[in-house]
Structure formats: structure tokens, C-alpha cells
ROLOFI-846997 format. One record per residue (C-alpha): x, y, z. Coordinates in Angstrom, 2 decimals. Example, Ala and Ser with C-alpha at 12.3 -4.5 7.8 and 13.67 -1.06 7.14 Angstrom:
REM ROLOFI-846997
+---------+---------+---------+
|       x |       y |       z |
+---------+---------+---------+
|   12.30 |   -4.50 |    7.80 |
|   13.67 |   -1.06 |    7.14 |
+---------+---------+---------+
//
This chain:
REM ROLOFI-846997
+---------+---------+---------+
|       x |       y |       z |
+---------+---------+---------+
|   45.69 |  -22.86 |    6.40 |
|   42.58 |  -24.47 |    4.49 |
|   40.25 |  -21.47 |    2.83 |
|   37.64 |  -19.86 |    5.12 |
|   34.13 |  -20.86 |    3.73 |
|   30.95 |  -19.41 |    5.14 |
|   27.59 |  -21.02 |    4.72 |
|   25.02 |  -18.55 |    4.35 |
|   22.16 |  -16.44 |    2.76 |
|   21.99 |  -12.88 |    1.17 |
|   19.52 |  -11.41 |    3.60 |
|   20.29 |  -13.00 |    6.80 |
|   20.92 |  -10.15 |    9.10 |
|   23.71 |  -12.69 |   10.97 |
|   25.67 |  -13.71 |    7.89 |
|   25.91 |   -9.80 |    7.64 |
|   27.76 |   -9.18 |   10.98 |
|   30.56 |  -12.28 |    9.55 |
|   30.32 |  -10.74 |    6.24 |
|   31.43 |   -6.87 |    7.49 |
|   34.38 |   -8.09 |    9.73 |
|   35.51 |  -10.08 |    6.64 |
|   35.60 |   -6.97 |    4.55 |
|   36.95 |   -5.02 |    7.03 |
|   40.09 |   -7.32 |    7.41 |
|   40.15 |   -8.26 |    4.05 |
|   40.04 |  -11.92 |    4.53 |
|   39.57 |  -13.99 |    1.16 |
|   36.60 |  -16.42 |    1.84 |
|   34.53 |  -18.77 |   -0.06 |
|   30.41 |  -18.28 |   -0.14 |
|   28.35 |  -21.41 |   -0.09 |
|   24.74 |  -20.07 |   -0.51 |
|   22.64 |  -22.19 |    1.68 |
|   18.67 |  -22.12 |    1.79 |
|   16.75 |  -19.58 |    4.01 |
|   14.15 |  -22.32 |    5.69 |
|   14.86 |  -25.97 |    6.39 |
|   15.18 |  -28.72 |    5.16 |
|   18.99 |  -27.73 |    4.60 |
|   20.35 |  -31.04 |    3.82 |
|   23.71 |  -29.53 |    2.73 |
|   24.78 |  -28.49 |    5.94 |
|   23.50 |  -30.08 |    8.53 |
|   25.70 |  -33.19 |    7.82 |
|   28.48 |  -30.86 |    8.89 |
|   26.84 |  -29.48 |   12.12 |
|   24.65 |  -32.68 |   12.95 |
|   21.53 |  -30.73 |   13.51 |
|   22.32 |  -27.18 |   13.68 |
|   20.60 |  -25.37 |   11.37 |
|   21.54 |  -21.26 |   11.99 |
|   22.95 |  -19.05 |    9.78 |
|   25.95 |  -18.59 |    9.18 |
|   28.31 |  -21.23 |    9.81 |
|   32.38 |  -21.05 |    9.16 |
|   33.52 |  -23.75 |    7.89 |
|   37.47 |  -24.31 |    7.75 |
|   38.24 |  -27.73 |    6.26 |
|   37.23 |  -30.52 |    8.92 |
|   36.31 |  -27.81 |   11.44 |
|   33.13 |  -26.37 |   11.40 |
|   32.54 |  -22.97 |   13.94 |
|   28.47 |  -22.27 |   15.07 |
|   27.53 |  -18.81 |   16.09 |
|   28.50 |  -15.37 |   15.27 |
|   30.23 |  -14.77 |   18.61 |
|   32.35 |  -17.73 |   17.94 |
|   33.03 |  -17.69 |   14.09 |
|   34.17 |  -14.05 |   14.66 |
|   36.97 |  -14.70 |   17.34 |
|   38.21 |  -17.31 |   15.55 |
|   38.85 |  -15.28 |   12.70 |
|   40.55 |  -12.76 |   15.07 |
|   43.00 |  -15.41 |   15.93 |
|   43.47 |  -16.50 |   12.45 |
|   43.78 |  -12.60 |   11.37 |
|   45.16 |  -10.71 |   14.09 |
|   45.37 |   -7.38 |   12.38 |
|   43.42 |   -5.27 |   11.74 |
|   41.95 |   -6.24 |   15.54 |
|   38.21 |   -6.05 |   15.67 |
|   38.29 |   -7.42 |   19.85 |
|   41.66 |   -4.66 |   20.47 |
|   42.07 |   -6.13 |   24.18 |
|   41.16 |   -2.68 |   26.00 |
|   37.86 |   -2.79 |   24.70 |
|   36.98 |   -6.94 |   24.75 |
|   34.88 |   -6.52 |   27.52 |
|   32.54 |   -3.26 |   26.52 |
|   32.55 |   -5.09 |   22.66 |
|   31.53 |   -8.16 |   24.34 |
|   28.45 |   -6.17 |   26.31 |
|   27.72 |   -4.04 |   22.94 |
|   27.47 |   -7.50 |   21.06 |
|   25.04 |   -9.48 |   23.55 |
|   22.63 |   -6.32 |   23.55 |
|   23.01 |   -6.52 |   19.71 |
|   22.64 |   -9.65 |   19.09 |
|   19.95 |  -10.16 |   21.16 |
|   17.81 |   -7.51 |   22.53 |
|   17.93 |   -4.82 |   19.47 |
|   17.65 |   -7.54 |   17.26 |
|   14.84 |   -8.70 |   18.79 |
|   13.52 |   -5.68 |   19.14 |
|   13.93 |   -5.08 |   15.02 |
|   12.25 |   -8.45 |   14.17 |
|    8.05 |   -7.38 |   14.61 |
|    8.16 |   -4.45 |   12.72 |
|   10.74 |   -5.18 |    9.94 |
|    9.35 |   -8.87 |    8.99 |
|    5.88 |   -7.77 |    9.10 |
|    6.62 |   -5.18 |    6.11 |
|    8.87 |   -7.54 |    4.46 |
|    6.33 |  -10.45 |    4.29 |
|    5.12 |   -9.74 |    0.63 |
|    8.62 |  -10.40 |   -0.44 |
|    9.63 |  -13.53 |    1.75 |
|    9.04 |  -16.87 |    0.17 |
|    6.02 |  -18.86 |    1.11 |
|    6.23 |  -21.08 |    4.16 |
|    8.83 |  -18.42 |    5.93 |
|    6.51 |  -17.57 |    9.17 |
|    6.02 |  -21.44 |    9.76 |
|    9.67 |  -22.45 |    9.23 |
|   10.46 |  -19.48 |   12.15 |
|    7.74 |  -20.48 |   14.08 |
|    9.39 |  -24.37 |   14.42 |
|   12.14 |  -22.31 |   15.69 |
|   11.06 |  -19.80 |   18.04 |
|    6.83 |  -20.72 |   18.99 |
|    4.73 |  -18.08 |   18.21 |
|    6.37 |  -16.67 |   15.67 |
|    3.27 |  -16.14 |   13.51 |
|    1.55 |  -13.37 |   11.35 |
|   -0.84 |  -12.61 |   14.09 |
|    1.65 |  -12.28 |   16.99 |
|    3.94 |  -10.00 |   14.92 |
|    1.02 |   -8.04 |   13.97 |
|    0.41 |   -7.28 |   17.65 |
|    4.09 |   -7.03 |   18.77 |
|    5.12 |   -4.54 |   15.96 |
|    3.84 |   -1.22 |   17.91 |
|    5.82 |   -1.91 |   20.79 |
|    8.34 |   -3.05 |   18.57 |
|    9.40 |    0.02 |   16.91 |
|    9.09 |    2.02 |   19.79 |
|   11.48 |    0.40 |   21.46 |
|   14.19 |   -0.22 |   18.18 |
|   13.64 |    3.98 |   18.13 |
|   15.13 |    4.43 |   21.61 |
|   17.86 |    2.41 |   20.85 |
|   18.79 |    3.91 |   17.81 |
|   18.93 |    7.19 |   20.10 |
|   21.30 |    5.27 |   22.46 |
|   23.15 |    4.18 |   18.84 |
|   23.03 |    7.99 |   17.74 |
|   23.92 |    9.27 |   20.72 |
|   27.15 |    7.05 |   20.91 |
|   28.26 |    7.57 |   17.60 |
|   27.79 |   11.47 |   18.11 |
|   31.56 |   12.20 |   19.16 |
|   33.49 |    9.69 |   17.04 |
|   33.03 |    7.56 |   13.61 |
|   32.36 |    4.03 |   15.49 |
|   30.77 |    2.91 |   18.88 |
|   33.86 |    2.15 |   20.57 |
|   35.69 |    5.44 |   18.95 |
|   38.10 |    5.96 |   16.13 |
|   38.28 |    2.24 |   14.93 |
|   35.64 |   -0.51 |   13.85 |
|   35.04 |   -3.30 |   16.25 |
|   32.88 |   -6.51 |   16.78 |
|   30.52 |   -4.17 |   18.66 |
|   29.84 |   -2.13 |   15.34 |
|   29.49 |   -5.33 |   13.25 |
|   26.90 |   -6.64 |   16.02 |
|   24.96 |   -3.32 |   16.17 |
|   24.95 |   -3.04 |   12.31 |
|   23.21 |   -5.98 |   11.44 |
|   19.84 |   -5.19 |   13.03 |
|   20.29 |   -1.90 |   11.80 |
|   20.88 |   -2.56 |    8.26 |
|   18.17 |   -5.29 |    8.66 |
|   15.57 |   -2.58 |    9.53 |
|   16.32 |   -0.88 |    6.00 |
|   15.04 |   -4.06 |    3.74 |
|   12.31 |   -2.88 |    4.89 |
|   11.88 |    1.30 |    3.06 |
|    9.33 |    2.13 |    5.10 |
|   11.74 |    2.00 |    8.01 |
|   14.73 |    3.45 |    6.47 |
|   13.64 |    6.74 |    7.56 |
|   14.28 |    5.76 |   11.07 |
|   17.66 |    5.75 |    9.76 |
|   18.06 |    8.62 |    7.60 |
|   17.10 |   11.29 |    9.88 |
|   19.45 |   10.60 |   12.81 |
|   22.66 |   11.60 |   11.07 |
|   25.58 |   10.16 |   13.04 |
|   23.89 |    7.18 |   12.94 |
|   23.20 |    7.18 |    8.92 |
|   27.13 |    8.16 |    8.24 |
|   27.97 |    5.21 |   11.05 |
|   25.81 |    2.87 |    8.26 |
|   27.26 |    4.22 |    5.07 |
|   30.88 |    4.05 |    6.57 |
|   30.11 |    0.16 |    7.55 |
|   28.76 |    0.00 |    3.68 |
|   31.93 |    1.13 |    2.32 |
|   33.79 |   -1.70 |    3.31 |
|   32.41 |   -3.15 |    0.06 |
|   31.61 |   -7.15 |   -0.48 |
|   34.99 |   -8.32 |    0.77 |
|   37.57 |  -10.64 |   -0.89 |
|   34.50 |  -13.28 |   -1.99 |
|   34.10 |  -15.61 |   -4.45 |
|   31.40 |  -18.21 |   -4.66 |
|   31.66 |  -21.83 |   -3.75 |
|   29.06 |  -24.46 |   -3.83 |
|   27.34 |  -26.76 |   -1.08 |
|   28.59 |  -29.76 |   -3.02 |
|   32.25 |  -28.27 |   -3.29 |
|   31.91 |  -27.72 |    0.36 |
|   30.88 |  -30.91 |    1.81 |
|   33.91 |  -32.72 |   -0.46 |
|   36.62 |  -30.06 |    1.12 |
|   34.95 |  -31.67 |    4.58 |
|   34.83 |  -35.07 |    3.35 |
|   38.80 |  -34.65 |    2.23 |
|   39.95 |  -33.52 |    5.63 |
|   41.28 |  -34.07 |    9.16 |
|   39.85 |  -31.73 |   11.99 |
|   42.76 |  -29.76 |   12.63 |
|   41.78 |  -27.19 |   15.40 |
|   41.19 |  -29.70 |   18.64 |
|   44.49 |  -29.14 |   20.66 |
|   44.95 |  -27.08 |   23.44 |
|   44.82 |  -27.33 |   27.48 |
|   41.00 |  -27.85 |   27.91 |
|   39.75 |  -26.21 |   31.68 |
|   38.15 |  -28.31 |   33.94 |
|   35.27 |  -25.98 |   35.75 |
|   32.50 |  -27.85 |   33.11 |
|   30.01 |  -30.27 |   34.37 |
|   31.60 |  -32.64 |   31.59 |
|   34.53 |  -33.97 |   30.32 |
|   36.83 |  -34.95 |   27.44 |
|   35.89 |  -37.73 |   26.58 |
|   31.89 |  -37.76 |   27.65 |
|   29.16 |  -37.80 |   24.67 |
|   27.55 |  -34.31 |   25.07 |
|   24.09 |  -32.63 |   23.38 |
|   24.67 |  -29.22 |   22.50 |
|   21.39 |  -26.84 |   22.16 |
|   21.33 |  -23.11 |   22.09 |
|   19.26 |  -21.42 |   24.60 |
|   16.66 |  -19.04 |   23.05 |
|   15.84 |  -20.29 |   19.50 |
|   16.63 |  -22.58 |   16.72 |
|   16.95 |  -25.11 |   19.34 |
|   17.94 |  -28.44 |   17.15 |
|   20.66 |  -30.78 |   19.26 |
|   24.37 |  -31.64 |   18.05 |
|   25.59 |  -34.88 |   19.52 |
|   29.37 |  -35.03 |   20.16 |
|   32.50 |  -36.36 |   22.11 |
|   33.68 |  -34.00 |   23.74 |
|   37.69 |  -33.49 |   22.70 |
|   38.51 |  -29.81 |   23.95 |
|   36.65 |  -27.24 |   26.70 |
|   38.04 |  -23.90 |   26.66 |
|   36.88 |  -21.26 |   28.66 |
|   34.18 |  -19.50 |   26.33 |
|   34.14 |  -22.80 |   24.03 |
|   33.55 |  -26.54 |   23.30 |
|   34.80 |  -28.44 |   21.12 |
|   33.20 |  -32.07 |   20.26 |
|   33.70 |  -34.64 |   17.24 |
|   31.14 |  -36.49 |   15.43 |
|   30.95 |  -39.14 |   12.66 |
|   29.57 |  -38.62 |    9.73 |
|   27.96 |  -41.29 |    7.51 |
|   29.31 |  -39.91 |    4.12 |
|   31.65 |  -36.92 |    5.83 |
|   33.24 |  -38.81 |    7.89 |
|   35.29 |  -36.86 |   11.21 |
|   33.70 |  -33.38 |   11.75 |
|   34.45 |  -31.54 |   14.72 |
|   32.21 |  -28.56 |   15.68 |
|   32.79 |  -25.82 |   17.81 |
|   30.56 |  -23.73 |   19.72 |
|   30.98 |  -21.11 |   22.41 |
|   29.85 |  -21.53 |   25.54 |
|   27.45 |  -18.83 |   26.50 |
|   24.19 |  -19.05 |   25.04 |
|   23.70 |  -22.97 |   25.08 |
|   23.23 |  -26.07 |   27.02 |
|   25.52 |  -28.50 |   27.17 |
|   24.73 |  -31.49 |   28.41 |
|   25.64 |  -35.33 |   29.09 |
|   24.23 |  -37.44 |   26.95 |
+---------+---------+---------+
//
């Protein structure tokens, strides 16, 4: 199996969800640092427009979005199970609130006492990806904000009060999904004492924390792209289902459905029931074929 490579950026709270179920399985992978605003002209040839952090990239293949990236590496590495199929269904719920509506939530009030330290042009480079995300609008949202992260970090305390993770005695995709807003929040000290002082929560964080870095060693963009260039798509095979508006063969214009809405353009080669899979040709690349899940984006004939 080609190396796992993830294209990412210290701080992104995303890249952190990958990053902790790497660790936790001890998967070797490859870091490709990739800039926090556009233009990022080092990955998009592999995506065709996407532009989120992270993206997995194994040889030829590239996987979009965390829910995605994270299964696939529960297929690849099995053990030690982060989806354990008596929970897939409450992880799955844990995530979407996660991923979405505590993260969310976090945004306003951490941003707005990070701003000093972001690099100019950040606000502007968000607010082509979600309108209205500007200085004024966080300034007014932040209140709210914070009073609403606080009561769910009690729901977060209050789960983690009987046993060391959210789902009980063993780390799952639902802890890496809570984490990263969490752990988001504290870049910013002044709310790290929102942390600190609910105590099953603050273990819950320093447990997560131990994991360490993972089995990492640093790659670069242009290393990257020639590992693409050099390779076949390999994961495209399977029985594709046949409940999708399209089908294999059709061109198809992927978009997420909140934010960060730029369009990849595809053939459509494989439909599974929580994914798609289309190929695209790249001027200097040449075959890519990118994967997305299903939920959270529309798909569309082009």
C-alpha cells in the first residue's frame, strides 16, 4: 500500500481530528504543510477545486473530508477500531454535532481573541468561504457564542463523568470529532479556563494529548504532487448502488453544502452508499480520482 500523506496546517482544528486517530492507531504518515488561506496552488491540482483542510492523499487517490478520510483509514487499519460497529451509529451522531454545531459554536469567540496572531488577510479569505464572516459579525456573535460552547462543554463533562472517553472505556471517532473544537478553544488562553475547571473534561483533553504527534515525518507539496503524478488510482472498484440521481459514467459537480463551497468536476466511476467516487484529468497530474462522502454535499449532473 502507497504511504498515507495528509495535506494540512498546524492550527487547523480539522487536520487535528485526522491527526489524533493517526496517533492513536499508530499509522506512519507523511505531512505536506499546505497554506492556511488560498491561493493553494499545490493542492488543488489534486482535488480540482477543493480547497479544505485536510486532505488524505494515498498515491493517485485523493480522500476530501474528515468523515471520509477517517473511515478510510479504518478500513486500511482495522485495529485498534475507532468506528467498533456497536457504537457506528451514536459515533456517527457525536461526530455531526461536533463537526458542525460545537464547532460552530467555538468559532466567534475563539477567532475573535486569536486575531492578533492570525496572518493578515485571514477574515477575508473565510469570508470568500462562508459570507459574513467578518470582524464585525464575530464581534457581535461572540456573546452568544460562548454561552452556548459552555453548555456543551457541560453536556461534554457530563458524559465523560463515568468513564475516560465519550463512548466509554475506549477512544472513538466521536472523541476525535469532539476534541478538535475543544482543543481549538484553548489557542485561545483566555478560554482555556473554560477547560480547566470542568475536570472530567480537562483529563478527557490531556488523555487525547498523550497520544503524542504520531508516527510523522514531513513531506513536501512538490514531493507530493510527483507521488500523484507517478501513479494509477487504485481505490475505484467495488459494486457501486444505484439509489443516486446519477450514474457511472455521468460528468458530476461536487460542492459541499455549508461552506468552502468551490466545485470538483468528475466522471463518476464508483457510488457507494455514504460515498462517490469520480476521476478527473489533470494537465500536469494526469488521472486523479477523488473521493468524497456523500452527506454534506451536492452532487450534481453536469
Amino acid at each position: 500500500m502507497s504511504q498515507i500523506i495528509l495535506h494540512h496546517y498546524d492550527i487547523s482544528p480539522f487536520s487535528e481530528k485526522v491527526r489524533r486517530v493517526l496517533a492513536f492507531k499508530d499509522i506512519a504518515w507523511c505531512a505536506v504543510e499546505q497554506p492556511m488561506m488560498a491561493p493553494k496552488p499545490e493542492l488543488t491540482p489534486l482535488t480540482g477545486g477543493y480547497r479544505r483542510i485536510p486532505v488524505m492523499q494515498i498515491g493517485a487517490d485523493i480522500y476530501c473530508d474528515t468523515a471520509l478520510i477517517i473511515r478510510r483509514l479504518e478500513f486500511l487499519h482495522p485495529e485498534p477500531a475507532v468506528i467498533p460497529t456497536h457504537l457506528a451509529g451514536a459515533a456517527a451522531v457525536f461526530e455531526d454535532w461536533a463537526d458542525h454545531r460545537l464547532f460552530m459554536q467555538a468559532v466567534p469567540p475563539t477567532v475573535i481573541g486569536l486575531l492578533d496572531a492570525l496572518p493578515p488577510g485571514f477574515l477575508e479569505d473565510r469570508g470568500a468561504m462562508t459570507p459574513g464572516f467578518t470582524h464585525d459579525v464575530l464581534v457581535d456573535a461572540a456573546p452568544h457564542a460562548l454561552d452556548q460552547t459552555r453548555h456543551a462543554l457541560d453536556d461534554l463533562e457530563m458524559q465523560l463523568a463515568a468513564s475516560p472517553f465519550l463512548l466509554g472505556e475506549h477512544f472513538t471517532v466521536a472523541d476525535a470529532a469532539c476534541f478538535h473544537p475543544v482543543r481549538f478553544m484553548m489557542n485561545n488562553p483566555a478560554l482555556t479556563p473554560e477547560i480547566e475547571k470542568r475536570a472530567a473534561l480537562s483529563a478527557w483533553v490531556k488523555r487525547i494529548e498523550g497520544f503524542g504527534p504520531g508516527n510523522v515525518e514531513a513531506m513536501s507539496a512538490t514531493d507530493a504532487l510527483a507521488i500523484a503524478r507517478a501513479a494509477e488510482p487504485m481505490d475505484t472498484a467495488g459494486d457501486s448502488v444505484s439509489d443516486a440521481d446519477y450514474a457511472l459514467g455521468d460528468t458530476v459537480s461536487i460542492v459541499a453544502d455549508d461552506y468552502g463551497q468551490e466545485t470538483t468536476i468528475g466522471k463518476v466511476v464508483r457510488v457507494l452508499a455514504n460515498e462517490i467516487t469520480v476521476v478527473r484529468e489533470d494537465g500536469d497530474i494526469g488521472t486523479i480520482a477523488v473521493h468524497y462522502p456523500r452527506a454534506g454535499y451536492h452532487i450534481t449532473t453536469a
